[in-house]
TORGULUM-700350 format. One record per residue: x, y, z of N, C-alpha, C, O in turn; residue in three letters. Coordinates in steps of 0.05 Angstrom, whole numbers, plus 5000, padded with zeros to 4 digits. Layout:
XYZXYZXYZXYZALA;...
END
This chain:
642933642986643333922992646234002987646934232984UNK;647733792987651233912988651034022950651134252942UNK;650733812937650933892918649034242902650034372884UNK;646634322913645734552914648334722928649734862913UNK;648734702950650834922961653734892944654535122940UNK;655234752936656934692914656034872895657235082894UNK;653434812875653834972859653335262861654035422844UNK;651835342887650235632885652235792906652336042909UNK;653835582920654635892954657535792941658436012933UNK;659135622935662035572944663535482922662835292908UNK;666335672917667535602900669335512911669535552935UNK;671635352894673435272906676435332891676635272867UNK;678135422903680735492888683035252906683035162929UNK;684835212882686635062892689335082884690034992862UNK;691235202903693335352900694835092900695235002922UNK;695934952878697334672873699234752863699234962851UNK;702334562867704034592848704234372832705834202838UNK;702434332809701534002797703833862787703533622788UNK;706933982774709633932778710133732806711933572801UNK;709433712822710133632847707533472855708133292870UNK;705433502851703533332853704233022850705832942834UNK;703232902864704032572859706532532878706332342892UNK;708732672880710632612885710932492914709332632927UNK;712232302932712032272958708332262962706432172949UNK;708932422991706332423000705232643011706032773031UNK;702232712989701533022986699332972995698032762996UNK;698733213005695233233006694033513003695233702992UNK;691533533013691133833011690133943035688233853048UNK;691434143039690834323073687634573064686334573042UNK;687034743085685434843080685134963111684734813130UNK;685335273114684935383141684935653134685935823149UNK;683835723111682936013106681236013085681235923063UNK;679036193101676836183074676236453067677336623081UNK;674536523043674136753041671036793037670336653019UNK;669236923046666636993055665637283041666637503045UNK;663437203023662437363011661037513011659037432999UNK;660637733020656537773033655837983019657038203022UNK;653037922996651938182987650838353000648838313015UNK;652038592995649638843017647438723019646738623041UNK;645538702990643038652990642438353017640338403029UNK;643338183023643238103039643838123066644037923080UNK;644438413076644538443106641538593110640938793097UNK;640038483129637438473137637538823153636239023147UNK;638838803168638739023187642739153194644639013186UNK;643139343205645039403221648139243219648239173242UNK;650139153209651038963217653439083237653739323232UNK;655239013259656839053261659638933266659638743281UNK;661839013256664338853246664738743267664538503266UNK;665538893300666338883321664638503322665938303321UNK;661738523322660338323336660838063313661037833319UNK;661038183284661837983266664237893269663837653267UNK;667137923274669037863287669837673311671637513315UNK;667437763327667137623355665537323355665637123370UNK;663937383329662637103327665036873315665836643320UNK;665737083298668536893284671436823298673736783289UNK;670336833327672636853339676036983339678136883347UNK;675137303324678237473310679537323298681937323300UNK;678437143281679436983264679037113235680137013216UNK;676937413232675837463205679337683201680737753220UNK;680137763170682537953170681737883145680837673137UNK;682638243121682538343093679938383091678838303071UNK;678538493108675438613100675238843082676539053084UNK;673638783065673239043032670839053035669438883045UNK;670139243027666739393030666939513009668439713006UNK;665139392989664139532965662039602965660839572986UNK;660239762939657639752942655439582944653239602956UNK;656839382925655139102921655838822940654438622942UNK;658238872954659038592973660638712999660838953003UNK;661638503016662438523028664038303036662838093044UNK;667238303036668438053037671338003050673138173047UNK;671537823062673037813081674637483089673237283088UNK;677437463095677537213095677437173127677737363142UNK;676736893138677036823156678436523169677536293172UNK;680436603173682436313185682036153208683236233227UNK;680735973212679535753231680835743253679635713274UNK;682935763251685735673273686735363266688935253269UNK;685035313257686734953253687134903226685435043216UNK;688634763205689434653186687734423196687734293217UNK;685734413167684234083152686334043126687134183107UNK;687033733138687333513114687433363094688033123099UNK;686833433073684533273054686233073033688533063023UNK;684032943034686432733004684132612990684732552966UNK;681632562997679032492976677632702964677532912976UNK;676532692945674332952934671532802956669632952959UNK;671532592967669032582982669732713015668132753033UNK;672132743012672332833043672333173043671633303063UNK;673133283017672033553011670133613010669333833018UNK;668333382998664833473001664333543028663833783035UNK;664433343044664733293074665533553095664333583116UNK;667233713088669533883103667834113089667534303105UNK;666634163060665534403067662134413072660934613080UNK;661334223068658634203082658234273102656334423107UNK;660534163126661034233149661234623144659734803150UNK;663634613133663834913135662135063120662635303120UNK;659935003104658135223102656335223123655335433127UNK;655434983142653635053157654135123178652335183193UNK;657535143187658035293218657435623200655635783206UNK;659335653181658635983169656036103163655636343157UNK;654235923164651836013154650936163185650136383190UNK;651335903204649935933236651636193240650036393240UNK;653836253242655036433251654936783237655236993250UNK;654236763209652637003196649536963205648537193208UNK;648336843208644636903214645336953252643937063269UNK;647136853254646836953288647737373284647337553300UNK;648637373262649437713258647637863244647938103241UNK;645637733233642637803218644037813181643637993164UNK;645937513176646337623151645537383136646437163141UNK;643637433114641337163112643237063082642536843072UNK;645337193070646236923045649037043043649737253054UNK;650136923033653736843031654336713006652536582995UNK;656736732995658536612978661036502991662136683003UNK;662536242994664836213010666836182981666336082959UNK;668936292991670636132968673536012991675136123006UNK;672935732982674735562996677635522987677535332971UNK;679935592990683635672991684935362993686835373008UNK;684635112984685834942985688534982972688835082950UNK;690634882988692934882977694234582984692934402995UNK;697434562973698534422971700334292994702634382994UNK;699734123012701134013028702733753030701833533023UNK;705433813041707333523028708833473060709833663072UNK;708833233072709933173098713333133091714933083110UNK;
END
């Protein structure tokens, strides 16, 4: 199933400085995502106030077009990453808390696009 949600819900961007890559000791952070939602997929009513609340006021930059609706949402915590298997891992996880947390708001499909960037201790 990860690999279906990989290719159909989640892209992934990665804000690297590859100059600096390798260097010391890097890894990659991740604590803002951005959430896609086609109109055509809101079932009924939605409202921001209760969509917010699910996301714990964590959702900020909401755009409402005709065809989507998108918004990023920041976790509160910085994830760690340094394997491409621990990325599989970290968004599997995070598509299925986002999924629970849009169907608890009646919103039945999503696009995530995942903000990895560049972290150096």
């Amino acid at each position: 199933m990860i690999n279906e949600t990989i290719k159909e819900n989640v892209l992934i961007n990665f804000d690297m400085d590859i100059n600096e890559n390798g260097k010391g000791e890097s890894e990659m952070a991740i604590d803002t995502y951005t959430i896609i939602i086609p109109t055509e997929s809101i079932a009924e009513e939605v409202s921001l106030d209760e969509l917010d609340k699910e996301f714990n006021s964590g959702i900020s930059n909401v755009k409402i077009t005709e065809k989507k609706i998108s918004m990023d949402y920041f976790t509160g915590e910085t994830t760690f990453i340094r394997t491409v298997s621990e990325i599989q891992e970290h968004i599997r996880i995070m598509v299925n808390s986002i999924r629970n947390k849009l169907s608890n708001v009646k919103v039945g499909n999503f696009k995530l696009v995942c903000n990895f960037y560049t972290w150096r201790d």
